[in-house]
C-alpha positions as a Python dict, from the first residue, in 0.01 Angstrom:
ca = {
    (1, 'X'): (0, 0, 0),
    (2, 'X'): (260, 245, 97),
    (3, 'X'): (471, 156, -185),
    (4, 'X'): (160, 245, -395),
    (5, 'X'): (85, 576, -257),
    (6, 'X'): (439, 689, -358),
    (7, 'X'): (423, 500, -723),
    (8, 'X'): (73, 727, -802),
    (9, 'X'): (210, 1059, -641),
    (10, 'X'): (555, 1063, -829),
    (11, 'X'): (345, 942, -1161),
    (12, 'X'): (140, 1258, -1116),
    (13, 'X'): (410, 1495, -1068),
    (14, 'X'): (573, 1342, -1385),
    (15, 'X'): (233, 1394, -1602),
    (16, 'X'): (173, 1746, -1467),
    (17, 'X'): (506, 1855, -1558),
    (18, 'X'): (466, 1716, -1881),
    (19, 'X'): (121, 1860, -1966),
    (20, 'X'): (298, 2192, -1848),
    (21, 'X'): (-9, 2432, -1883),
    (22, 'X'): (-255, 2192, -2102),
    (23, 'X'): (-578, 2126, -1929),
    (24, 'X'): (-663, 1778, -1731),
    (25, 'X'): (-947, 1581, -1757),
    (26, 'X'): (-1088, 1765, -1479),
    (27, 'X'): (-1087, 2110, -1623),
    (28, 'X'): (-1317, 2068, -1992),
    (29, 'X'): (-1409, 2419, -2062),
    (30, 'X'): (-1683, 2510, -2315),
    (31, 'X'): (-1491, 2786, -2469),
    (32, 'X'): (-1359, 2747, -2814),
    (33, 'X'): (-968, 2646, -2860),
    (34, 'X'): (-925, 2975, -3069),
    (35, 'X'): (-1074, 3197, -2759),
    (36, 'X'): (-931, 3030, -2450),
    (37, 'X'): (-697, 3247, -2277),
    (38, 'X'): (-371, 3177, -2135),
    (39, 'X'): (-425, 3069, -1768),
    (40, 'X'): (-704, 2843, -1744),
    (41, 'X'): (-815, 2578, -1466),
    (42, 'X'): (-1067, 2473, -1197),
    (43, 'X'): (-991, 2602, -871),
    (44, 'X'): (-1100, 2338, -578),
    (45, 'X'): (-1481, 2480, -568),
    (46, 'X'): (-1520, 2418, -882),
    (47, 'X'): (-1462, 2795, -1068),
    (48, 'X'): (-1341, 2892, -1381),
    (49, 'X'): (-1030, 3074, -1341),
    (50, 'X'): (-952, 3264, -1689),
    (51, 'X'): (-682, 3499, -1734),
    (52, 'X'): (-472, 3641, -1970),
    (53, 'X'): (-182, 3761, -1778),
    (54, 'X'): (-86, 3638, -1459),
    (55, 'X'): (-131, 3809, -1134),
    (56, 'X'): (110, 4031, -919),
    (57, 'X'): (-89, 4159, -654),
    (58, 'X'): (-187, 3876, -426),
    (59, 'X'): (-333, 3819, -86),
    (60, 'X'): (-288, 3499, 69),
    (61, 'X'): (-606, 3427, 349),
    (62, 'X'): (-416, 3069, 408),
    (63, 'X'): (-70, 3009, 543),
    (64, 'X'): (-8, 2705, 344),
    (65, 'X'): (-52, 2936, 51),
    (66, 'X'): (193, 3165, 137),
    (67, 'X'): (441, 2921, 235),
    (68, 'X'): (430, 2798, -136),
    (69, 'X'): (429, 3102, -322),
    (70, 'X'): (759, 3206, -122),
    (71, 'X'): (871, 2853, -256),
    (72, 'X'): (807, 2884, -615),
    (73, 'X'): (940, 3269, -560),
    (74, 'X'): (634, 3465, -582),
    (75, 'X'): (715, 3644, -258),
    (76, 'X'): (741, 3973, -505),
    (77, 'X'): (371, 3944, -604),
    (78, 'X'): (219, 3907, -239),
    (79, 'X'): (131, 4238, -94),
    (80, 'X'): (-87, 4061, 227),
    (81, 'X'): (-113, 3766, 471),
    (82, 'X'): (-349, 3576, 718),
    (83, 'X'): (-208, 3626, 1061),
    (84, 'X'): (-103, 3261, 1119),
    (85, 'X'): (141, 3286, 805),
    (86, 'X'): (480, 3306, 951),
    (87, 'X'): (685, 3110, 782),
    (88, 'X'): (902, 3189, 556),
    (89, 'X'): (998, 3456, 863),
    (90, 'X'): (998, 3743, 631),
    (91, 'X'): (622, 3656, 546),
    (92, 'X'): (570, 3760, 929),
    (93, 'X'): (641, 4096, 842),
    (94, 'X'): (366, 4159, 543),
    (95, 'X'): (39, 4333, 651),
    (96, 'X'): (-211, 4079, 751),
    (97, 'X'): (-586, 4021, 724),
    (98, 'X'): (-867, 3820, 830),
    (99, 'X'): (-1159, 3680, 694),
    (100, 'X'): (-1365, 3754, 1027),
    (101, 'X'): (-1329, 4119, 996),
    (102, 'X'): (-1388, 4348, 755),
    (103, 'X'): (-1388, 4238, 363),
    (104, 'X'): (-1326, 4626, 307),
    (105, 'X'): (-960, 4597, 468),
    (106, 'X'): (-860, 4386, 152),
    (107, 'X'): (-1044, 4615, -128),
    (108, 'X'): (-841, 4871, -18),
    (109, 'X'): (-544, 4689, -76),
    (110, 'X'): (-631, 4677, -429),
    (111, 'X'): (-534, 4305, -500),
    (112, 'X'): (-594, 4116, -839),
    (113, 'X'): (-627, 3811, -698),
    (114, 'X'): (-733, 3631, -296),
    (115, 'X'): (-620, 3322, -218),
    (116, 'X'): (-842, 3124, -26),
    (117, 'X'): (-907, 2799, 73),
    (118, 'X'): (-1279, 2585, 49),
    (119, 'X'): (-1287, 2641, 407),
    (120, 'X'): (-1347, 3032, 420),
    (121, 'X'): (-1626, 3006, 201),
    (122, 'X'): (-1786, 2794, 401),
    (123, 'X'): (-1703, 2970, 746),
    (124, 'X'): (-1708, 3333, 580),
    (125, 'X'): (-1915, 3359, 279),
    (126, 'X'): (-2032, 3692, 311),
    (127, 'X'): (-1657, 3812, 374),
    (128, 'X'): (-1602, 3618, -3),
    (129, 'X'): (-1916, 3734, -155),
    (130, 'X'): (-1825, 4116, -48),
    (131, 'X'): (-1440, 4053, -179),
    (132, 'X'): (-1590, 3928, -565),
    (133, 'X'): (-1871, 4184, -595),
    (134, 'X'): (-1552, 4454, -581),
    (135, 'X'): (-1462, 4287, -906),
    (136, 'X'): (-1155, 4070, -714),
    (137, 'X'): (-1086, 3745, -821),
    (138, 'X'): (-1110, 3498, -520),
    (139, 'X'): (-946, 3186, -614),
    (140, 'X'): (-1001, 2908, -415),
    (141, 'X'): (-758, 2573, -325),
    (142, 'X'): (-675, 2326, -84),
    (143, 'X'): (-501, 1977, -128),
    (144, 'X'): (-691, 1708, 85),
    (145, 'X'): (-420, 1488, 9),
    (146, 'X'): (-10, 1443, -98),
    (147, 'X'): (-134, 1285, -438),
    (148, 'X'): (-330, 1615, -492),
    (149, 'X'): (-26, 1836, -417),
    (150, 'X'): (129, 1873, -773),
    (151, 'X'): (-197, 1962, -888),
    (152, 'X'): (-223, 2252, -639),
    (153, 'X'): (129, 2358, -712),
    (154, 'X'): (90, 2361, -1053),
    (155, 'X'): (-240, 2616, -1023),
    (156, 'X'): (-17, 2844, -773),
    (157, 'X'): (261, 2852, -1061),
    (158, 'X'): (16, 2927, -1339),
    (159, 'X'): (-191, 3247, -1125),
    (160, 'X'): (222, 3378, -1089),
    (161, 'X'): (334, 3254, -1388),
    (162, 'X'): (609, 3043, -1256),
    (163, 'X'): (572, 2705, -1404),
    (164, 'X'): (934, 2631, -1471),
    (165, 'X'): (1010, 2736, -1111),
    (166, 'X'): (746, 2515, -956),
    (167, 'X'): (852, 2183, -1150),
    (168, 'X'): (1194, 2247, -1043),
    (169, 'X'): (1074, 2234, -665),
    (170, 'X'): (821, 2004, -667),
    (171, 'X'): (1121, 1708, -861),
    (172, 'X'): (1335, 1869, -519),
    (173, 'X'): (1061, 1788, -308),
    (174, 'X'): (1008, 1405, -459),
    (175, 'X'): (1396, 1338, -430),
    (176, 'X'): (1391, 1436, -93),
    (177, 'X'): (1098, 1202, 3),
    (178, 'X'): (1283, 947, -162),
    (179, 'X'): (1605, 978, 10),
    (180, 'X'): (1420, 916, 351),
    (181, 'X'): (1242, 590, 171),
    (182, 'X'): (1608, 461, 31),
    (183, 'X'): (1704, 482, 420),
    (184, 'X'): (1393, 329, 581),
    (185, 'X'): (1300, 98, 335),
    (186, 'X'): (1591, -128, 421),
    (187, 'X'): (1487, -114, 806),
    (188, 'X'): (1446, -497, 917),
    (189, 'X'): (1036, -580, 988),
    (190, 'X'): (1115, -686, 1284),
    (191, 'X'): (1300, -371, 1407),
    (192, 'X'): (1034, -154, 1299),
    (193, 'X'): (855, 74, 1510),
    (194, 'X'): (442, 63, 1540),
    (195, 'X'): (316, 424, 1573),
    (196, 'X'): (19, 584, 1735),
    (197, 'X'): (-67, 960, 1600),
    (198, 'X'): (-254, 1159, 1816),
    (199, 'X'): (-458, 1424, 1593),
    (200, 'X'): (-624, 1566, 1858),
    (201, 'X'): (-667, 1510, 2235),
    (202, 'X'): (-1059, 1515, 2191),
    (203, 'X'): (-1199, 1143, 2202),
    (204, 'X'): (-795, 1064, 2113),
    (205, 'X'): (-861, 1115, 1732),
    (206, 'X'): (-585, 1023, 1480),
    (207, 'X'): (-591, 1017, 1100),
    (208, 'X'): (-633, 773, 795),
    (209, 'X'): (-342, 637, 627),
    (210, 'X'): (-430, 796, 327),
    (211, 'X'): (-399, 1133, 514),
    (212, 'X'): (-27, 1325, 471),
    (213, 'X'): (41, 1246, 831),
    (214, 'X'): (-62, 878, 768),
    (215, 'X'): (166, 892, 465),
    (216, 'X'): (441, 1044, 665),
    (217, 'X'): (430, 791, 922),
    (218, 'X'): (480, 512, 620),
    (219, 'X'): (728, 711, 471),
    (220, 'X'): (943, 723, 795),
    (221, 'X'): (929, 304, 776),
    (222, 'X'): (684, 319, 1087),
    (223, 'X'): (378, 99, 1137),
    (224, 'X'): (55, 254, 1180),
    (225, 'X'): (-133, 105, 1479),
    (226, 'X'): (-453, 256, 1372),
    (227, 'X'): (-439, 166, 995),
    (228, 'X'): (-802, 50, 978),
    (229, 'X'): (-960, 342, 1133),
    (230, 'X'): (-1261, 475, 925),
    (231, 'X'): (-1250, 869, 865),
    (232, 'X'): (-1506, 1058, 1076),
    (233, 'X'): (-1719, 1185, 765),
    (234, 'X'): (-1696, 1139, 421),
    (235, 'X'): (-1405, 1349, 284),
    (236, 'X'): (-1247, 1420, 629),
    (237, 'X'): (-859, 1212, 719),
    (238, 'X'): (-990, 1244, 1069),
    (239, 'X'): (-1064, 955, 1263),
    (240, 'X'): (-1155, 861, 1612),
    (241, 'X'): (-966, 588, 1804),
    (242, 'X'): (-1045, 650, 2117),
    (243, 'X'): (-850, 522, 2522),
    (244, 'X'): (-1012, 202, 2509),
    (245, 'X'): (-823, 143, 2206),
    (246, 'X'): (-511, 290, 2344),
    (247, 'X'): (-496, 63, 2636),
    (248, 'X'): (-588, -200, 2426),
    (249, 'X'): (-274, -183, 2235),
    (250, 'X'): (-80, -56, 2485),
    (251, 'X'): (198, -312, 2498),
    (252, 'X'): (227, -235, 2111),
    (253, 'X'): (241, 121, 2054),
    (254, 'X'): (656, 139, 2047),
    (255, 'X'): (598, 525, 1935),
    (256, 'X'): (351, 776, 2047),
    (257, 'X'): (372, 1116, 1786),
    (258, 'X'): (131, 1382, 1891),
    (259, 'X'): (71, 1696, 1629),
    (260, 'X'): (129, 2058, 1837),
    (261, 'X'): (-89, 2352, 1710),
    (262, 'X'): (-389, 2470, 1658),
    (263, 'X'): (-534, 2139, 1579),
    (264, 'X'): (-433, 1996, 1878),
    (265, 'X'): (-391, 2213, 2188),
    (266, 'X'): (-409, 1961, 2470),
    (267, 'X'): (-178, 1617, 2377),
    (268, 'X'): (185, 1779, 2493),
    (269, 'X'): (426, 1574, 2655),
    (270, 'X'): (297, 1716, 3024),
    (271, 'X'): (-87, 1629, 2953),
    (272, 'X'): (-39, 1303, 2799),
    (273, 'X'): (183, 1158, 3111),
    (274, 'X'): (-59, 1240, 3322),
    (275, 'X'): (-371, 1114, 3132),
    (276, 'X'): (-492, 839, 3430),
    (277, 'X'): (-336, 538, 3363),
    (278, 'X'): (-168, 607, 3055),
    (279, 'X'): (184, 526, 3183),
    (280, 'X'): (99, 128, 3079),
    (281, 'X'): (114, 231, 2757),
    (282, 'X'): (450, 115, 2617),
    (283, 'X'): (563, 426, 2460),
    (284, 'X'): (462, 618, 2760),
    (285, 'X'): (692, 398, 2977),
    (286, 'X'): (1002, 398, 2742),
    (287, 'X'): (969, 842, 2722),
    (288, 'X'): (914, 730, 2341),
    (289, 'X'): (672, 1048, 2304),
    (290, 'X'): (673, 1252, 1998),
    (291, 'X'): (582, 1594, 1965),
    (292, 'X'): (555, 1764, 1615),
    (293, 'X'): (413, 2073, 1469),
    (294, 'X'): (149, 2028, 1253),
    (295, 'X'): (262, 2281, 1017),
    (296, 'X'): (503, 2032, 904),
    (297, 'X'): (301, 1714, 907),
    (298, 'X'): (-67, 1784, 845),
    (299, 'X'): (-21, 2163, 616),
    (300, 'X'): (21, 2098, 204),
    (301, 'X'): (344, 2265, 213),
    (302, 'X'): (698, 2203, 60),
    (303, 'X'): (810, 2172, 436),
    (304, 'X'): (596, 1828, 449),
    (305, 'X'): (950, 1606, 393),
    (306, 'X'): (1043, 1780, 702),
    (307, 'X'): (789, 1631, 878),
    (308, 'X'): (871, 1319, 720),
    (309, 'X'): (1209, 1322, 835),
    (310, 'X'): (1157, 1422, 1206),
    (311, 'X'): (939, 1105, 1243),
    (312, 'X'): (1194, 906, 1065),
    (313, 'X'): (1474, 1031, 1329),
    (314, 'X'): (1274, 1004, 1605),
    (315, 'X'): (1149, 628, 1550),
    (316, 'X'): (1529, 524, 1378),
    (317, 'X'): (1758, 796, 1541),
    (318, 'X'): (2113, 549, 1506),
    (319, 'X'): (2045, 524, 1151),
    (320, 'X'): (1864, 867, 1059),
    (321, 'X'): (2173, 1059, 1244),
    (322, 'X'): (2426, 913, 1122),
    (323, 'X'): (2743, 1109, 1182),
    (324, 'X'): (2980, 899, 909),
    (325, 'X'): (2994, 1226, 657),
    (326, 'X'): (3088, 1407, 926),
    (327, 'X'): (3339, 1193, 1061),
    (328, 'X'): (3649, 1330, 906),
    (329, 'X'): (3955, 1545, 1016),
    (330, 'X'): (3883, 1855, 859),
    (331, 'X'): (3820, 2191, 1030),
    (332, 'X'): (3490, 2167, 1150),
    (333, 'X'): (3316, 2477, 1030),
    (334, 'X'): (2997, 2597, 1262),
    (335, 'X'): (2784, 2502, 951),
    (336, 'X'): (2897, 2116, 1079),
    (337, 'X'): (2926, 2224, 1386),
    (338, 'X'): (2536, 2233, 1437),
    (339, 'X'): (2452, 1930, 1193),
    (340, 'X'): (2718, 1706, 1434),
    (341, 'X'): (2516, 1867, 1758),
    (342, 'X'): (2190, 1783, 1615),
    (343, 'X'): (2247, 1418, 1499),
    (344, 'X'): (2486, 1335, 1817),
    (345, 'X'): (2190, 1432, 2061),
    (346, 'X'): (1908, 1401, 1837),
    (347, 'X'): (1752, 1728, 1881),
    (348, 'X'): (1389, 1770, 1723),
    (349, 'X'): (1408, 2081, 1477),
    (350, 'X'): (1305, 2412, 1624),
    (351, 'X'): (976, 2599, 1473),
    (352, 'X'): (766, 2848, 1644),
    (353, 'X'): (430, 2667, 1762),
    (354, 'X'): (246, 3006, 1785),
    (355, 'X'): (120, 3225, 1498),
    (356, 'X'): (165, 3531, 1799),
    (357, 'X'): (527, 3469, 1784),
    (358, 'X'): (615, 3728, 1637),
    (359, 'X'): (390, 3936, 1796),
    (360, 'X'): (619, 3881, 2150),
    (361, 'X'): (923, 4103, 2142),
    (362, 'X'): (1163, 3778, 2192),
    (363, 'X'): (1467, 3800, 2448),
    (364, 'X'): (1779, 3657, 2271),
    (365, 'X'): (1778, 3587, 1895),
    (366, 'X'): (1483, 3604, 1698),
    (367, 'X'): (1418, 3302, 1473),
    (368, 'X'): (1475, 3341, 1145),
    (369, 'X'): (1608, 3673, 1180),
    (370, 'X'): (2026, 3581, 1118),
    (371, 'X'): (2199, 3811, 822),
    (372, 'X'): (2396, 3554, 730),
    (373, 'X'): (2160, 3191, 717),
    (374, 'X'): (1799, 3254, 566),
    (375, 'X'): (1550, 3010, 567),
    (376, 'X'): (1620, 2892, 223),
    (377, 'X'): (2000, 2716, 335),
    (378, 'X'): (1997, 2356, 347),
    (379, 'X'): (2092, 2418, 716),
    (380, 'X'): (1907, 2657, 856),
    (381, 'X'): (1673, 2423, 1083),
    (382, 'X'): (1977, 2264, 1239),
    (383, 'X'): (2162, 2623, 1288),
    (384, 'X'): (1857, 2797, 1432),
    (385, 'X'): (1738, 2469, 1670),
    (386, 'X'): (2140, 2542, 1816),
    (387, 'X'): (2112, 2857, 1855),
    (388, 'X'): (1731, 2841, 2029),
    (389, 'X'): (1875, 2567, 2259),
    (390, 'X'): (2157, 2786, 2379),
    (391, 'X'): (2431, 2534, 2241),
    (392, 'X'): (2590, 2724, 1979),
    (393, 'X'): (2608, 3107, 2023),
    (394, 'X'): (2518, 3341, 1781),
    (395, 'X'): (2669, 3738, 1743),
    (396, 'X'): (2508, 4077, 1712),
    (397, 'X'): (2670, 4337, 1554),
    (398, 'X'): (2654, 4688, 1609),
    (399, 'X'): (2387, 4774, 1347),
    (400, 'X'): (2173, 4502, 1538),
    (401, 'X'): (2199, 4257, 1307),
    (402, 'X'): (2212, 3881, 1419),
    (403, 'X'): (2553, 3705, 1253),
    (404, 'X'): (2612, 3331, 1299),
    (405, 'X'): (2896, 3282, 1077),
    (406, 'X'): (2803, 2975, 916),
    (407, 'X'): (3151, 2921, 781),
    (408, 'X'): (3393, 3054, 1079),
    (409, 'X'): (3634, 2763, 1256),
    (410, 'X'): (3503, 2620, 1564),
    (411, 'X'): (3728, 2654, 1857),
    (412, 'X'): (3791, 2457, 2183),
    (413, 'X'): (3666, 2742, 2410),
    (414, 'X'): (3334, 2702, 2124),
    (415, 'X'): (3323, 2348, 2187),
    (416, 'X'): (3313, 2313, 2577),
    (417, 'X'): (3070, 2562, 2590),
    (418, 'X'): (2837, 2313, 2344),
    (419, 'X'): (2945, 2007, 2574),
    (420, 'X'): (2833, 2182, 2889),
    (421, 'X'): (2530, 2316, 2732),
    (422, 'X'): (2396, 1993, 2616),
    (423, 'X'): (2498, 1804, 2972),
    (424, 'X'): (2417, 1777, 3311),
    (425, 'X'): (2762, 1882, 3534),
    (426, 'X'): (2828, 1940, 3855),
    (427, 'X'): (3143, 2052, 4003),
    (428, 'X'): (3435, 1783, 4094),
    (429, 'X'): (3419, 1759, 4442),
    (430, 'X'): (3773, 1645, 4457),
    (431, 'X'): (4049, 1912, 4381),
    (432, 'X'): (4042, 2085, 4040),
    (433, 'X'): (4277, 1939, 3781),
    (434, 'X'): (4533, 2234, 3680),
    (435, 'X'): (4497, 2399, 3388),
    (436, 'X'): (4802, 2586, 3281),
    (437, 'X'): (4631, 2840, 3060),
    (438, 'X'): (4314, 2861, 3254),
    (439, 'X'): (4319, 3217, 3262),
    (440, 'X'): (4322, 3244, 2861),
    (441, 'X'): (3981, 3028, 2858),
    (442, 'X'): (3596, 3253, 2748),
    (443, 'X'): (3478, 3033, 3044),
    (444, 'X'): (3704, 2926, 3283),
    (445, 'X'): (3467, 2730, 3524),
    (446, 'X'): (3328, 2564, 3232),
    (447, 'X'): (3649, 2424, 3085),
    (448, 'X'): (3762, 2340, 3452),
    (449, 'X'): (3438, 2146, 3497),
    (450, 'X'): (3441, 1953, 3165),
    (451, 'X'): (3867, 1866, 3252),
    (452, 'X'): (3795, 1786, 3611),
    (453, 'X'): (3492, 1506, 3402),
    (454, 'X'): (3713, 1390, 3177),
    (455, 'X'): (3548, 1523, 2839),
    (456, 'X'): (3889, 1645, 2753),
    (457, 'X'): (4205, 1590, 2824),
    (458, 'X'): (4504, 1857, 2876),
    (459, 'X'): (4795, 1863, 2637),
    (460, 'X'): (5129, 1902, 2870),
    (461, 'X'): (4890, 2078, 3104),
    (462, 'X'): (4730, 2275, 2890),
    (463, 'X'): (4388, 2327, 2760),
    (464, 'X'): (4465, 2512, 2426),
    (465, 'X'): (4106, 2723, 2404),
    (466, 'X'): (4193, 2891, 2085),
    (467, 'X'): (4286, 2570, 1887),
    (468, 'X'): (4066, 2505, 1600),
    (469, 'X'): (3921, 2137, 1636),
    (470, 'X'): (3798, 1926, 1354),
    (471, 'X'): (3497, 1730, 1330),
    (472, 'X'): (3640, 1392, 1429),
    (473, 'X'): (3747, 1605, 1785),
    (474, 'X'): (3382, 1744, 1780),
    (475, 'X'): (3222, 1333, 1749),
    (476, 'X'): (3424, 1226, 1991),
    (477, 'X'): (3342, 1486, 2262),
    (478, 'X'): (2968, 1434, 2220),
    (479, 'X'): (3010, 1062, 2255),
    (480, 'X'): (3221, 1114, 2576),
    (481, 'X'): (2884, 1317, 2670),
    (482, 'X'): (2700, 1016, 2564),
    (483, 'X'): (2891, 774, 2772),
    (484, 'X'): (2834, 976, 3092),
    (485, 'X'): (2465, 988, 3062),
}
């Protein structure tokens, strides 16, 4: 089945992109060949959308939308945002509106096209009805599924007109689904893990397989515990499962992933350990509890392999982590720096869980906001999940500006600082081991501590804080920290 559900989606992408712009089955249109205009299709409430230029003034009412447009690179064209869309962070910082106030906010804002989803129509049709009678298109879309994704792309691309751009991301996004298969596919049966996915806390409801969480989870080589769950409603990937059926399998739920957001406010790791009686449930026992945003698992976004892969390295974290391209004796740059911290404790990615995020002025660093690592480098999760978990520092100049230096050597004094952040020391209470160069250390009673524990050792007395280390040095301290636990 799983092996299915990938053959159909990568067969779609493959037909879309080569039907480029030609109509599917889905979208006849009675106008003659010789007067159909350039962009034509059916939105997902069944309109004809009919234009003969495409648009540059857009207003995304969905944050899935405006993920993707950023994605293809029609950031230039949107001039306004729902207030949940904060991601990419520089989509935080367009002016926002809402569907439950006034439809006379977006007139004014003179758009040529909204971007809605079925759902706003339904809860808001006289916010929609108010939007088209000022002669704005309102174009309507939303993927119930990862087989209907291309589709949806494809549509996005042809309102911007940036088709070539779209194909390019959506063949990214299929190799990078398939480069978490290649790794889990090989994972013994006997060595995989069964999964339970809360969707929300309310009568313990989880999804369908056929829903892109249930996907995910198949994806990641897990084993869906609640594969024959019927959906709630016709149409709907929600399904209820319910305790009795949690305590009924307790002894074979290995894995227990619960979705953080709006969709599910209650099932965090506090609630769910002290649900009554919950801690016979196998993965409750082992701390095997899961916690991921939905944005990444249940949103039709480009960011869905994330998802993908932070199940995969939660249930497989030995073989998703793997430090062997790492393990070299080159400089280590910060860039590896982070992706050796991440894999060697097996950090979940950071991402903001509240749409008001932004909204807080934030303490320290705020996410997203580094000059020198935007959200488009292949890195940036692991560099800004270091940086939020205090392990890796992070500079601001004097114009304010947030600098993490993504290529900069790593040195010792850099190092014990990660070690001691990541641990759990306490001082020696036997005499301090002399350091020779003590004084020349960023953080003397750190370095002391981490000598006195024997996470690293003193060259003819000497701790050497400026030395650059290499990778292989970097490894090997966080499996000393490893040891200890």
């Amino acid at each position: 089945m799983n092996k299915r559900i990938l053959t159909v989606f990568i067969a779609t992408v493959i037909l879309l992109m080569a039907v480029g712009c030609e109509k599917t089955e889905n979208t006849v249109s009675l106008i003659p060949e010789n007067e159909r205009l350039r962009i034509y299709f059916l939105d997902d409430e069944g309109q004809e959308i009919n234009l003969d230029k495409p648009c540059s003034r857009i207003i995304s009412m969905y944050s899935a939308h405006t993920e993707n447009l950023y994605e293809i690179g029609a950031e230039k064209f949107l001039i306004g945002n729902y207030s949940t869309g904060i991601y990419p962070p520089e989509a935080a910082l367009l002016p926002t509106f809402n569907y439950n106030g006034d439809p006379e906010a977006v007139i004014a804002a003179d758009p040529d096209c909204v971007i809605i989803r079925p759902f706003i129509s339904e809860k808001a049709p006289d916010w929609v009805s108010a939007v088209k009678r000022a002669g704005i298109l309102v174009v309507s879309f939303y993927p119930e599924n990862l087989e209907e994704f291309p589709e949806y792309i494809r549509k996005l691309a042809m309102l911007t007109g940036l088709e070539e751009s779209a194909s390019q991301k959506l063949e990214l996004f299929i190799s990078r689904i398939d480069k978490i298969k290649s790794i889990t596919v090989g994972i013994p049966e006997d060595k995989r893990q069964t999964v339970f996915f809360e969707s929300t806390e309310t009568n313990i409801r989880t999804v369908t397989p056929e829903s892109m969480p249930g996907q995910a989870i198949a994806f990641a080589g897990g084993i869906n515990i609640a594969s024959d769950v019927e959906p709630m409603s016709e149409g709907s990937t929600i399904a209820t499962f319910g305790e009795e059926k949690i305590f009924e399998n307790a002894d074979n739920i290995d894995v227990y992933i619960s979705q953080r957001g709006a969709m599910n406010a209650g099932g965090n790791l506090t609630s769910i350990n002290e649900r009554r009686g919950w801690d016979a449930v196998k993965a409750i026992k082992n701390n095997r509890v899961c916690l991921i945003n939905e944005k990444l698992i249940s949103s039709p976004t480009f960011r869905y392999y994330k998802g993908v892969n932070e199940i995969a390295r939660f249930l497989y974290p030995d073989i998703m982590d793997d430090l062997s391209l790492f393990d070299n004796d080159n400089y280590a740059t910060k860039r590896s720096f982070a992706n050796i911290v991440i894999k060697s404790l097996h950090l979940p990615i950071y991402v903001p869980s509240s749409s008001k995020y932004y909204d807080t002025e934030q303490k320290g660093h705020t996410y997203g906001r580094l000059s020198d690592v935007n959200w488009q480098d292949e890195d940036f999760d692991y560099i800004e999940t270091v940086i939020y978990s205090g392990i890796i520092g992070y500079e601001r100049d004097s114009s304010g500006n947030d600098l993490f230096h993504p290529e900069s050597d790593v040195t010792k004094d850099e190092l014990a600082m990660a070690i001691f952040m990541s641990g759990n020391f306490k001082a020696n209470e036997k005499e301090n081991i002399k350091i020779l160069d003590l004084e020349q250390c960023e953080n003397q009673r750190i370095v002391q501590t981490l000598v006195n524990n024997g996470i690293f050792e003193l060259n003819q007395g000497r701790f050497n804080p400026k030395d650059v280390v290499t990778n292989h040095q970097i490894i090997e301290a966080f499996k000393k920290l490893e040891i200890r636990k």
